[in-house]
N, C-alpha and C positions, 0 to 999 in steps of 0.2 A: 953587631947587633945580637943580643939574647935570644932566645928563642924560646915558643909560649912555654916547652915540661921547664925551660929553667927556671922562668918567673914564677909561674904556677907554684913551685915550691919557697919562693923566697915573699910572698904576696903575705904578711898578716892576717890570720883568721880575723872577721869582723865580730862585734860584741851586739847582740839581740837587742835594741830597746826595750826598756821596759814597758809593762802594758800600761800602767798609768800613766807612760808619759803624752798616750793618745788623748786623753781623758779634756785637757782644752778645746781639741780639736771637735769631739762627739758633743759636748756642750753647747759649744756654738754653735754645731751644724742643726742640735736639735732645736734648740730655741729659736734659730734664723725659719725654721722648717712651720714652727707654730706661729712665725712673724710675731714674737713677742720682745718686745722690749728687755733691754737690760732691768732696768727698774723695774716693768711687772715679775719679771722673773722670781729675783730679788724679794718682791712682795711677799710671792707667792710660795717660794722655799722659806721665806721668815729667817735669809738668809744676806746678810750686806757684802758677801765676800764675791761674789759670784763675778763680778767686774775683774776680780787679780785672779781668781782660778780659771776665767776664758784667756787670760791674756797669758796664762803662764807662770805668774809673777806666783802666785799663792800653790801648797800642796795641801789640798783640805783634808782634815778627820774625817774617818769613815763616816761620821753621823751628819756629817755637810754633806758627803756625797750621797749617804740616802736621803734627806730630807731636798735635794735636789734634784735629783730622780722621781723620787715620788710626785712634785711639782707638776716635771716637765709627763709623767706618765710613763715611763721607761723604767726598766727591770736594774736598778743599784750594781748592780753586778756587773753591767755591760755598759753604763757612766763609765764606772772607778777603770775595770780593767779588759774592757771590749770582747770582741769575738773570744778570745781565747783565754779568756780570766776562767771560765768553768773547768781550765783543763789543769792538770801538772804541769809546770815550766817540764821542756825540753830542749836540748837544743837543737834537733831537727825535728820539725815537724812537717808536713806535706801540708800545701797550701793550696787549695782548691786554683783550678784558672778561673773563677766567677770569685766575688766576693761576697760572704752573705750581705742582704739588705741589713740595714739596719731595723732597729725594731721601731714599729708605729708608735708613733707618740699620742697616750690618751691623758690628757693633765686631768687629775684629780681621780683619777680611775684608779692607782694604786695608794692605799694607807701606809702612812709612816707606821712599819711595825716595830721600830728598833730592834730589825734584826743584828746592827752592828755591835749591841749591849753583848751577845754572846762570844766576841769575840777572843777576850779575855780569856774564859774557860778553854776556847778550842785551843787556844792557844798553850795553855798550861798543859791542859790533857796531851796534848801532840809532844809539849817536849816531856815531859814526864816519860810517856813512852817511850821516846825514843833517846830516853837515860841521858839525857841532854844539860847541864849546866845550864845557870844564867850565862855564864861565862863563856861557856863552849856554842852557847847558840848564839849569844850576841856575836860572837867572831867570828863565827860562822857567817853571819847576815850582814857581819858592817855596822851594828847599832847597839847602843849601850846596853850595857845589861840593866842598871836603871829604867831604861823605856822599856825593855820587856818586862822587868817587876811590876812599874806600872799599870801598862797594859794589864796584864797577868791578877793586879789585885782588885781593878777599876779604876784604881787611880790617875790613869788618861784614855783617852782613846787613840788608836794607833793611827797616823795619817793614812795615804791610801800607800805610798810609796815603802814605807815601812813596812806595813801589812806585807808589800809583795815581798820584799827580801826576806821576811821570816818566812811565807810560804815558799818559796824557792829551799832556804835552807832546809825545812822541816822536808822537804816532797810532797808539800800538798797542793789544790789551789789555791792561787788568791782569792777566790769568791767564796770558797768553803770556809778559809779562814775569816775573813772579813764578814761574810755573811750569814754562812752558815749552807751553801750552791754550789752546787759542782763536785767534784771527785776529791774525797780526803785521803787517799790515797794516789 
């Protein structure tokens, strides 16, 4: 039999989920929390997808995950990419032993500002800076350089999942980029 130092060195490091992929889970919990119906939901985000992004099935634009946020009363930021969307990816980070609450849900108390419309810019500015290709940042992140033109000219909005892999590449956060919240550095 092995013993724990030898396995310990032959064990695979694990890979971080990504923060968006909580993003089904904070949805439903919010909405079950307002006892609102799929359909009012729906209604009320002026939103038909809402059904495949609880269940998983869908990865919505930033501009689905603000105008559903907004709805439910919760800060867009902490939909798309939870507790830890306002930070820099890391790969250790120190994890409280409490977990924060979640935020209180007030439906209708936050205005769709379209802050995801800025995304675009932060985006360009960031890689501009950081003398960055389309090419060397799409490689970087995993996604075509096409979707960041895009992105980059307005010509789409970036989903939420995208948004994180170019924050991750760039070193910034997901919610700074996506939002315009949290540390751009």
């Amino acid at each position: 039999m092995l013993g724990a130092d030898v396995l310990r060195g032959c064990v695979p490091r694990g890979q971080k989920n990504e923060l968006w992929q909580g993003l089904p889970k904070r949805l439903a919990t919010t909405r079950k929390r307002l006892k609102w119906s799929l359909r009012a939901l729906m209604q009320a985000a002026d939103s038909y997808a809402v059904d495949r992004i609880e269940d998983g099935e869908n990865v919505p634009t930033l501009d689905t995950v603000e105008r559903i946020a907004c709805a439910l009363g919760v800060p867009p930021c902490w939909l798309a990419f939870g507790d830890d969307g306002a930070a820099v990816f890391s790969e250790r980070r120190p994890r409280s032993p409490v977990p924060p609450d979640p935020p209180e849900p007030s439906p209708g108390s936050q205005p769709f500002n379209s802050y995801y419309l800025g995304a675009g810019a932060r985006l360009l500015a960031k890689r501009e800076a950081a003398g960055l290709s389309l090419r060397e940042l799409a490689e970087s992140a995993g996604v075509s350089f096409e979707t960041i033109r895009k992105c980059e000219t307005g010509g789409a909005t970036p989903k939420v999942d995208t948004c994180e892999r170019l924050a991750v590449a760039l070193g910034v956060a997901p919610c700074w980029l996506a939002f315009g919240v949290g540390a751009e550095n």
